[in-house]
VEXDREN-2710 file (C-alpha; in Angstrom, 1 decimal):
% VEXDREN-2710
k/r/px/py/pz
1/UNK/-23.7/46.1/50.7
2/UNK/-26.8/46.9/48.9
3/UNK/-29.2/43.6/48.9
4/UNK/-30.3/44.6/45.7
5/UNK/-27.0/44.8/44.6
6/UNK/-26.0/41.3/45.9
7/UNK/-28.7/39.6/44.6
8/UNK/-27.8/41.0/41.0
9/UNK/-24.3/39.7/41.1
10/UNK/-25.1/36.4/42.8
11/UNK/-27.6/35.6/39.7
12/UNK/-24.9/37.0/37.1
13/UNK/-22.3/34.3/38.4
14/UNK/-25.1/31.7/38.7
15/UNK/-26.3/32.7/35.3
16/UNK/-22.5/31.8/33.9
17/UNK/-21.7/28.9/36.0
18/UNK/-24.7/26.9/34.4
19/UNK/-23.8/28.8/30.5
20/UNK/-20.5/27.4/31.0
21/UNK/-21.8/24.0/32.1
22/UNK/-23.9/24.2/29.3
23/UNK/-20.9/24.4/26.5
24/UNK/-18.5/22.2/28.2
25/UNK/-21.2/19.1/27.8
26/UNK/-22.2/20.2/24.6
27/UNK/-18.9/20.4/22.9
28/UNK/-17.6/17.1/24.9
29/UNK/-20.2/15.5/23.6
30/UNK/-19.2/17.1/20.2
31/UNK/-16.3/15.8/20.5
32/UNK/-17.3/12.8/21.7
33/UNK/-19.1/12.5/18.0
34/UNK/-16.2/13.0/16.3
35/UNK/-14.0/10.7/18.0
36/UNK/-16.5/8.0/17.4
37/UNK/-16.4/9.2/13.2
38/UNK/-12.9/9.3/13.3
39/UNK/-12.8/5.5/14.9
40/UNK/-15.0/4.5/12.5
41/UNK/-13.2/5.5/9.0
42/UNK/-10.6/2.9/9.2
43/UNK/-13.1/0.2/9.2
44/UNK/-15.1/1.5/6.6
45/UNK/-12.4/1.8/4.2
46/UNK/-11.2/-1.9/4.4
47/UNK/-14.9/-2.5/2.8
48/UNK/-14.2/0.4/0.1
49/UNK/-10.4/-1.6/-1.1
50/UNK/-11.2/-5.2/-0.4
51/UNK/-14.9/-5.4/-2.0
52/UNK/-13.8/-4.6/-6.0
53/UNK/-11.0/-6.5/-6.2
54/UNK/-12.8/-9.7/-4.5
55/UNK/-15.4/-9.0/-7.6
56/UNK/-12.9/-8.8/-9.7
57/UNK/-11.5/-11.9/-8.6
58/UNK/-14.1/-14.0/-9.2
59/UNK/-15.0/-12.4/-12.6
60/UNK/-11.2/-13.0/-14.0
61/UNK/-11.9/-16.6/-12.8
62/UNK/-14.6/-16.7/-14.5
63/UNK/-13.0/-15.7/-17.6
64/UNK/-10.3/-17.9/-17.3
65/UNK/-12.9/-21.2/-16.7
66/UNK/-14.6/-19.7/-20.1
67/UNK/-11.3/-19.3/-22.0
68/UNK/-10.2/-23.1/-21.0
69/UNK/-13.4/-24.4/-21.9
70/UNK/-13.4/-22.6/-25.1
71/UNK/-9.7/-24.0/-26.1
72/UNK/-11.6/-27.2/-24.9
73/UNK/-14.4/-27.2/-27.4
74/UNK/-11.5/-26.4/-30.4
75/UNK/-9.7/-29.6/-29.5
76/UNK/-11.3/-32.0/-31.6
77/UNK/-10.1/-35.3/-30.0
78/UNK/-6.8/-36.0/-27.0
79/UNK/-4.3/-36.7/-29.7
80/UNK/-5.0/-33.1/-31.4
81/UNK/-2.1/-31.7/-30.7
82/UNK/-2.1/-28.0/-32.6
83/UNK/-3.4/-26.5/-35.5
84/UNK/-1.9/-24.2/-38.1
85/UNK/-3.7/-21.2/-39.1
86/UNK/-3.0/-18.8/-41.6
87/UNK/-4.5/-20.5/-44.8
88/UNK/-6.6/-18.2/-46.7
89/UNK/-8.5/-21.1/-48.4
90/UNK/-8.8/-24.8/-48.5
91/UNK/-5.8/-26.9/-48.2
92/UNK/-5.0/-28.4/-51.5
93/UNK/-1.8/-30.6/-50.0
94/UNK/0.2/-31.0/-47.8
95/UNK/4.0/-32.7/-47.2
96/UNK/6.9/-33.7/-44.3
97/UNK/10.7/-33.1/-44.9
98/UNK/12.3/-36.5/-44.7
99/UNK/13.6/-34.9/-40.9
100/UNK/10.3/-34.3/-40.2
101/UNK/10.7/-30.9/-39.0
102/UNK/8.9/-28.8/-41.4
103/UNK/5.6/-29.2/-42.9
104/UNK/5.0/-27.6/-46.2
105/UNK/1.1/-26.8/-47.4
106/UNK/0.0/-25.7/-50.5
107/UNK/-3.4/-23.4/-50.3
108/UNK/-5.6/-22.9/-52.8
109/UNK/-5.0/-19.5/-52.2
110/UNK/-2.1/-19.5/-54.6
111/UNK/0.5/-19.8/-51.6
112/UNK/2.7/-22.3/-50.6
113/UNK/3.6/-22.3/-46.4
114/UNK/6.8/-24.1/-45.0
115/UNK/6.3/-24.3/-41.2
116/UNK/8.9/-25.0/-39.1
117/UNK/8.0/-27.7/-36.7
118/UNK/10.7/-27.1/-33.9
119/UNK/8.5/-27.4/-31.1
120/UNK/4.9/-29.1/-32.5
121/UNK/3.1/-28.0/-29.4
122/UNK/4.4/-24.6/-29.6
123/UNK/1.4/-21.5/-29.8
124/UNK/3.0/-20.0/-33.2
125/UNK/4.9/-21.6/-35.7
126/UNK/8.0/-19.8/-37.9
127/UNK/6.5/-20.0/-41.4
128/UNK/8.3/-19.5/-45.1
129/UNK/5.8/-17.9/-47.5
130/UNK/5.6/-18.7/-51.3
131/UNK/3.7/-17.3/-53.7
132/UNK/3.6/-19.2/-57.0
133/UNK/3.1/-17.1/-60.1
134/UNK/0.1/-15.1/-61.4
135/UNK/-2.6/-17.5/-62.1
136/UNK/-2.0/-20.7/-60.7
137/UNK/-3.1/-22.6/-58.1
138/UNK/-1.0/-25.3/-56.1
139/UNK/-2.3/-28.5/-56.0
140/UNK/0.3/-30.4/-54.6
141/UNK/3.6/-30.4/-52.7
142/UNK/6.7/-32.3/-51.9
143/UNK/10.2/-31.8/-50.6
144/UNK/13.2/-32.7/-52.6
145/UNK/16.6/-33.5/-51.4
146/UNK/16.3/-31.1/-47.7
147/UNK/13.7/-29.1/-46.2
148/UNK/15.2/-25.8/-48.3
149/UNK/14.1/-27.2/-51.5
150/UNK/10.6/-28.2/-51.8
151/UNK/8.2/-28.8/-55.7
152/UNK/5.1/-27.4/-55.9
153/UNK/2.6/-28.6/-58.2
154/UNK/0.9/-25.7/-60.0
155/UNK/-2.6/-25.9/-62.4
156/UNK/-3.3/-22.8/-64.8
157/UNK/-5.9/-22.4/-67.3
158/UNK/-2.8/-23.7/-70.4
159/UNK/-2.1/-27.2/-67.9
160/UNK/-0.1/-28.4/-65.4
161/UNK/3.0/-26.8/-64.3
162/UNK/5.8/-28.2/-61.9
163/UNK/8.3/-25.4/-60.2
164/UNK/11.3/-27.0/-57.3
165/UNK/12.0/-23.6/-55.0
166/UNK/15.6/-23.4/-53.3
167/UNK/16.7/-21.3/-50.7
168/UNK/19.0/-18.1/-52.5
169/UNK/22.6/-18.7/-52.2
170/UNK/23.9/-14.8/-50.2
171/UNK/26.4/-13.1/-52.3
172/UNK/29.9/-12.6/-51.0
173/UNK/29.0/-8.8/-50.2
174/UNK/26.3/-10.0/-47.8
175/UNK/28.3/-12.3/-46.0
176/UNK/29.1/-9.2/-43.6
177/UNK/25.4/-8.2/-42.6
178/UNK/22.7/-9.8/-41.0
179/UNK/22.3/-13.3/-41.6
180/UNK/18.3/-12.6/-43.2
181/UNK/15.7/-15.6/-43.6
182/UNK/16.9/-16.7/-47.0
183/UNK/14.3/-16.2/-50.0
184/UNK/13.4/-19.2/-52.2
185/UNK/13.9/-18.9/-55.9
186/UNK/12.8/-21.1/-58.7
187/UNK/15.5/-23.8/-59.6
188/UNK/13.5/-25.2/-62.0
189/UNK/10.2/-25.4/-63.5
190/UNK/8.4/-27.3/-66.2
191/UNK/5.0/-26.6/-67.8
192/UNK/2.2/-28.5/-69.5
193/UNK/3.8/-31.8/-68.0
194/UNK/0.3/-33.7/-68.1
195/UNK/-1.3/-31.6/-71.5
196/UNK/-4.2/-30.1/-69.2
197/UNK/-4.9/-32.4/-67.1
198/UNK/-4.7/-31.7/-63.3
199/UNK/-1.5/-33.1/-61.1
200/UNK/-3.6/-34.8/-58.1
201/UNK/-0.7/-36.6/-56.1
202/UNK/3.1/-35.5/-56.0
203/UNK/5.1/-37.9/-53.8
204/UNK/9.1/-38.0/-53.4
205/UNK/12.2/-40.3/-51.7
206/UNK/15.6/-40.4/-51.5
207/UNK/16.6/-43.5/-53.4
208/UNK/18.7/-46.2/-51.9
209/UNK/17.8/-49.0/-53.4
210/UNK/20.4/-51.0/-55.1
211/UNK/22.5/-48.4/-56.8
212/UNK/21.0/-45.6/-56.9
213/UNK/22.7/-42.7/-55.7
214/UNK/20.4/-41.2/-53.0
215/UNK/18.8/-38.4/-54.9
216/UNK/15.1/-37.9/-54.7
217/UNK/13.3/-39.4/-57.4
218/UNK/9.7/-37.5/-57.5
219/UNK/6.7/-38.9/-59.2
220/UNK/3.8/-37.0/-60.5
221/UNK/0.1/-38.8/-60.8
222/UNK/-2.3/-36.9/-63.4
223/UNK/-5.8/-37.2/-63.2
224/UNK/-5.7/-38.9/-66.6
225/UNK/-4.0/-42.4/-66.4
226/UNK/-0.1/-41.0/-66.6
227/UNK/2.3/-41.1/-64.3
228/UNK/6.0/-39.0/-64.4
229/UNK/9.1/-39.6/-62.9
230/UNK/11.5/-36.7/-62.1
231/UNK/14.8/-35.8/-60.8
232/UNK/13.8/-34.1/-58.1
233/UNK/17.8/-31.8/-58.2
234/UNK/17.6/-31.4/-61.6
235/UNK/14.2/-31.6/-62.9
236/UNK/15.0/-34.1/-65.5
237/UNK/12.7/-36.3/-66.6
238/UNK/13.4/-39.8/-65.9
239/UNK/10.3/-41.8/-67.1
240/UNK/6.5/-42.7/-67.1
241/UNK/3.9/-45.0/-67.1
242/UNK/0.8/-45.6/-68.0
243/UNK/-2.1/-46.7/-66.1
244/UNK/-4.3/-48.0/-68.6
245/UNK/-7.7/-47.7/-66.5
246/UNK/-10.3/-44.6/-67.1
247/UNK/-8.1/-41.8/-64.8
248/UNK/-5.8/-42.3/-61.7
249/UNK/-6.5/-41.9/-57.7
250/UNK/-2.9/-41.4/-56.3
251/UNK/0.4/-42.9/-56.8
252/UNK/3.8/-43.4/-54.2
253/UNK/7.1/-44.8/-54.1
254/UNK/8.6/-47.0/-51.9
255/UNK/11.0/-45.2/-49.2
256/UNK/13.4/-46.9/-50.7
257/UNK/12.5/-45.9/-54.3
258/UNK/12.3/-49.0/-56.1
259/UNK/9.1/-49.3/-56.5
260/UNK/6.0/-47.3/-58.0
261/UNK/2.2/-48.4/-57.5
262/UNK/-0.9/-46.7/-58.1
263/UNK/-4.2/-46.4/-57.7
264/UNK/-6.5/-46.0/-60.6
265/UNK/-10.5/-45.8/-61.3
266/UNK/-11.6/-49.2/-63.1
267/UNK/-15.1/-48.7/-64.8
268/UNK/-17.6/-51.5/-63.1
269/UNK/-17.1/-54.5/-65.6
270/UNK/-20.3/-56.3/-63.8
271/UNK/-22.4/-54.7/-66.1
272/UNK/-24.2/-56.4/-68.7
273/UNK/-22.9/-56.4/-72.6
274/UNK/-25.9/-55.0/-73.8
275/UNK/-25.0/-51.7/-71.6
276/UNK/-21.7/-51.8/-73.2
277/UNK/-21.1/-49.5/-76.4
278/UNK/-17.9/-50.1/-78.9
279/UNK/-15.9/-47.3/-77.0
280/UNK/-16.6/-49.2/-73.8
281/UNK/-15.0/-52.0/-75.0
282/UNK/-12.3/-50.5/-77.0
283/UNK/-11.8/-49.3/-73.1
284/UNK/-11.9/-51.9/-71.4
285/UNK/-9.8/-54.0/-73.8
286/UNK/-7.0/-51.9/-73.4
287/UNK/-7.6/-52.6/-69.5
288/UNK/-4.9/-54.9/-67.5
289/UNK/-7.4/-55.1/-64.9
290/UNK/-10.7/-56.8/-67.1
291/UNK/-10.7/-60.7/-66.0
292/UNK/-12.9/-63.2/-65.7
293/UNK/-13.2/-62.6/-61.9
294/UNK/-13.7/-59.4/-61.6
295/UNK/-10.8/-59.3/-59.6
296/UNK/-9.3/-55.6/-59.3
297/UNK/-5.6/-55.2/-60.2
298/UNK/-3.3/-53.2/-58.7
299/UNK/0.1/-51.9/-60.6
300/UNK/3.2/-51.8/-59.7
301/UNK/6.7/-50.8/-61.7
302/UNK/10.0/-51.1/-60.7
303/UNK/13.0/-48.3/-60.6
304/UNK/16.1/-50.1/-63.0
305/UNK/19.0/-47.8/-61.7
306/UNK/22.6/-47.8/-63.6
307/UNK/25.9/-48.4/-62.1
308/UNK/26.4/-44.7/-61.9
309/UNK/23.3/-44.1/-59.5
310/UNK/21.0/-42.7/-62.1
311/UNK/17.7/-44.4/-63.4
312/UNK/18.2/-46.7/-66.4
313/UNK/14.3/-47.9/-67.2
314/UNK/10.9/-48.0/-65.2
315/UNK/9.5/-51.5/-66.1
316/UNK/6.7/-53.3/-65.2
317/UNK/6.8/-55.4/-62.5
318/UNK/3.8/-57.0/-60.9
319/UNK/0.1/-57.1/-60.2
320/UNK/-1.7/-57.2/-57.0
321/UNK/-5.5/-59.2/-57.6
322/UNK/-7.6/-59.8/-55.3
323/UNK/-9.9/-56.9/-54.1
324/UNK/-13.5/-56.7/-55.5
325/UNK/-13.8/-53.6/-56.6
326/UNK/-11.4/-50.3/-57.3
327/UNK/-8.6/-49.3/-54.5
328/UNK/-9.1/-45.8/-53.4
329/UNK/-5.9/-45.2/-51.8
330/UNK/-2.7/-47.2/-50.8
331/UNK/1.1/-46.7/-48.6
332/UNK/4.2/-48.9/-48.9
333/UNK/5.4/-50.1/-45.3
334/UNK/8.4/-48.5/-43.8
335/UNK/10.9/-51.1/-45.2
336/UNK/9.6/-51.1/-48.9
337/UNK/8.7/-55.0/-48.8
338/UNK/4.9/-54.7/-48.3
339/UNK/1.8/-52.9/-49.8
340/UNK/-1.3/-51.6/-48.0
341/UNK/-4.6/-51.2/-49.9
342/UNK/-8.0/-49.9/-49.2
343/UNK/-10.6/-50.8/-51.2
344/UNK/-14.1/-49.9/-52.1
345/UNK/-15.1/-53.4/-51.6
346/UNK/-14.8/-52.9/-47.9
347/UNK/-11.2/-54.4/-47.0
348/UNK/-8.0/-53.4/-46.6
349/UNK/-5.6/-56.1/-47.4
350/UNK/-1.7/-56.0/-46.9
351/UNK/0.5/-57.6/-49.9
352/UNK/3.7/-59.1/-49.3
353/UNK/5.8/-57.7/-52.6
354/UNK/9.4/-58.8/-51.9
355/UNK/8.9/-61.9/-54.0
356/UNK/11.1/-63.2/-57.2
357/UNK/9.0/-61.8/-60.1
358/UNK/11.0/-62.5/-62.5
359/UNK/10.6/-65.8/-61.9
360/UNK/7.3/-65.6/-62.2
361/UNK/6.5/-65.6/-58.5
362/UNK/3.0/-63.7/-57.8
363/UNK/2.9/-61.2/-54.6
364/UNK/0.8/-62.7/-51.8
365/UNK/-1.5/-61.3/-49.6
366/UNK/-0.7/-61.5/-45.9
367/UNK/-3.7/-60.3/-44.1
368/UNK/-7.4/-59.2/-45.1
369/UNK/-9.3/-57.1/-42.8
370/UNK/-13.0/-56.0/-42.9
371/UNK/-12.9/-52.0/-42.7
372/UNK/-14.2/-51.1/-39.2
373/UNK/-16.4/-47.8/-40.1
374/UNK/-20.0/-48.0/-40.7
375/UNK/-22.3/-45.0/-41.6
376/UNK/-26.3/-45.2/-39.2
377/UNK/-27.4/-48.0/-41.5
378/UNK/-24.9/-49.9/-40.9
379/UNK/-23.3/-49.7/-44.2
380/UNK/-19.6/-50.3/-44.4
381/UNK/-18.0/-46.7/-45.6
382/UNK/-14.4/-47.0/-47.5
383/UNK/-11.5/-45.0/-46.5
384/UNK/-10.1/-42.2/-49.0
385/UNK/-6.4/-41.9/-47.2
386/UNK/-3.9/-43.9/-45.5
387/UNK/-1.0/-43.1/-44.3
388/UNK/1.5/-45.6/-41.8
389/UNK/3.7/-44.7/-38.7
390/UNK/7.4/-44.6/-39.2
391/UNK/7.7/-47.9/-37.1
392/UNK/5.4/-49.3/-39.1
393/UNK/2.9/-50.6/-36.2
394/UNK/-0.2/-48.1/-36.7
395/UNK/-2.0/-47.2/-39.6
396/UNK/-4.1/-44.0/-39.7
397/UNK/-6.8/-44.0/-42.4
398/UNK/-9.7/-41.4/-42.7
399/UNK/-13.1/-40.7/-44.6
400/UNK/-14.2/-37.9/-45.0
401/UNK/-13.8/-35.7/-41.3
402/UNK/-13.1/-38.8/-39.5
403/UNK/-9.7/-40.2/-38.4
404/UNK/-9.1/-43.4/-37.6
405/UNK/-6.0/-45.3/-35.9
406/UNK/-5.7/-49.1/-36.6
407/UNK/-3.6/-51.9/-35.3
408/UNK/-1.2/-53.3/-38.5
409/UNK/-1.1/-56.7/-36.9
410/UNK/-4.5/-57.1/-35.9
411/UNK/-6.7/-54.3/-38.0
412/UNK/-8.3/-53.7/-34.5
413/UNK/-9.4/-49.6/-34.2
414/UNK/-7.3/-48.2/-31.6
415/UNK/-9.1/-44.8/-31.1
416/UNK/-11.4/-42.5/-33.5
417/UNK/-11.8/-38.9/-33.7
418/UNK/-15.1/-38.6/-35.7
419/UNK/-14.2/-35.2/-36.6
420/UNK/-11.0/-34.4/-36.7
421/UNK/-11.7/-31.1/-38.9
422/UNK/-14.2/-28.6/-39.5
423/UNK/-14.7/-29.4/-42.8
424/UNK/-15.2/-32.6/-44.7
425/UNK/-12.0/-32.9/-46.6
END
């Protein structure tokens, strides 16, 4: 064979044994690369899934911490226990069904709310709306003889005006549908009860004193010095009184409607004669509560009630002396037999009034206790509500936004929210 011819083919093959040397470790090490990309993706897409929701995590439980802590700041004391929202406006008055599972409110947005108290902790609250006619404004609200029928104190520009809502009997022909949340209707209504003077208080029981028949008697304080007593089925009129001082605070009955007492404003008779004009004393001649003392009388009537159940007279029955200066607001104990009074001369003072006073036998106070609230002077403040526990034990007063919780027996302070709402009424 040609040399020439040998060398030429012997170069060739060498020539592709190193080409294909070449490629094979190039394209292992190709592959090599891709293997390592391919072991690699799992890992990195862990990283992609698990990262966002670990961020997301920890910003819903930041959320949540912020939400609680927010519900936190609305509670304004422990014992808050829930808060009804709705009212367009200040609430004007407010009143329990003798059950004491509804609640009704009257707003000084012209509507009247009956909530429905099933579960008091409870996040939303069945409500029945009422809207009083054109132009008036409730100022006060009571049930009558259930929670369907409820009196609503009304003041237009012509007086005061008193309407008692019931729940609409269904007809016959809707006995066959839906049962529908029944609509209240006006059972009665009176107008101009008080001329034009305001209705401030509107307070009602069933009456079982005696012989009275167990229909709720209501009674209605003006802002002037009278005082009306109602049938609270009917709408009858069944008495009044007169105060006799310059205009009323509040009135109430006892639960067990025999009694009536209110609180009135007494002009300050420690002022000299020379202040004094002859109105002033015209006034204050007329005035059961002008003595020597200065002591401050309390009023109190009695219910007379027939043999048939109904009310025969309202008559006066006794006075309460002893406080210093004018009551601002006071509650009969659960079991009718006792009075408690706040006073502006800084006590509160708890009246025994089951005595014979027809015998001439005065009611006697019990206890006298210094009121325990103080404004950064140290001044004693006077309380503008009270209101006692069904059991009688605890007494809950307030001033202004703060709510207090006393001890009957001792008139110790068992807790204090100092604002127990936003705003100072």
């Amino acid at each position: 064979m040609d040399p020439v011819l040998t060398v030429t083919v012997v170069s060739v093959l060498l020539g592709a044994v190193i080409a294909i040397a070449f490629f094979a470790s190039y394209f292992s090490k190709r592959r090599s690369e891709v293997q390592s990309i391919a072991k690699l993706e799992p890992q990195a897409d862990p990283k992609q899934h698990v990262r966002p929701p670990q961020a997301k995590k920890s910003h819903s439980k930041a959320h949540s911490h912020s939400a609680a802590d927010k519900d936190q700041n609305k509670r304004h004391h422990p014992l808050d226990l829930n808060t009804l929202k709705g009212h367009g406006d200040s609430v004007t008055g407010v009143g329990f069904s003798s059950d004491g599972c509804s609640l009704a409110t009257a707003c000084a947005d012209g509507v009247v709310r009956v909530f429905k108290l099933d579960d008091a902790s409870s996040k939303s609250f069945k409500f029945l709306r009422i809207n009083l006619p054109a132009g008036g404004h409730p100022t006060a609200v009571a049930f009558s003889d259930d929670a369907s029928s409820i009196v609503v104190a009304s003041q237009m520009l012509t007086g005061a005006s008193l309407y008692m809502y019931g729940e609409e009997k269904p007809r016959a022909s809707d006995e066959t549908k839906q049962p529908k949340l029944p609509l209240p209707e006006i059972k009665w209504e009176h107008h101009k009860v008080h001329e034009k003077r305001a209705i401030i208080t509107l307070v009602g029981t069933s009456a079982s004193y005696g012989s009275a028949d167990g229909s709720t008697i209501l009674a209605s304080c003006s802002e002037g010095t009278d005082i009306l007593l109602w049938h609270g089925r009917t709408g009858k009129i069944l008495g009044n009184v007169d105060t006799n001082q310059l205009k009323n605070t509040m009135a109430a009955i006892s639960p067990n409607g025999r009694f009536i007492a209110a609180a009135a404003f007494t002009a300050d008779v420690k002022t000299s004669l020379g202040d004094r004009d002859e109105a002033d004393d015209s006034r204050l001649g007329q005035m059961d509560c002008f003595s020597d003392s200065y002591d401050f009388l309390l009023q109190v009537w009695e219910l007379v009630y027939s043999k048939d159940g109904s009310v025969k007279e309202v008559s006066k029955a006794m006075q309460l002396k002893g406080h210093k200066s004018a009551v601002t607001w006071l509650c009969f104990t659960p079991n009718s037999e006792q009075i408690i009074t706040a006073s502006k001369d800084g006590s509160i003072r708890i009246w025994n009034i089951n005595v014979r006073y027809h015998l001439d036998e005065d009611p006697k106070t019990l206890k006298v206790f210094p009121i325990p609230l103080h404004d950064s002077s140290g001044a004693t403040l006077h309380y503008d509500r009270l209101c006692i526990a069904p059991d009688g034990r605890i007494l809950a007063a307030t001033h202004g936004s703060t709510l207090q919780w006393l001890c009957v027996e001792t008139g110790k302070v068992l807790d204090t929210a100092d604002k127990a709402h936003d705003g100072i009424n």
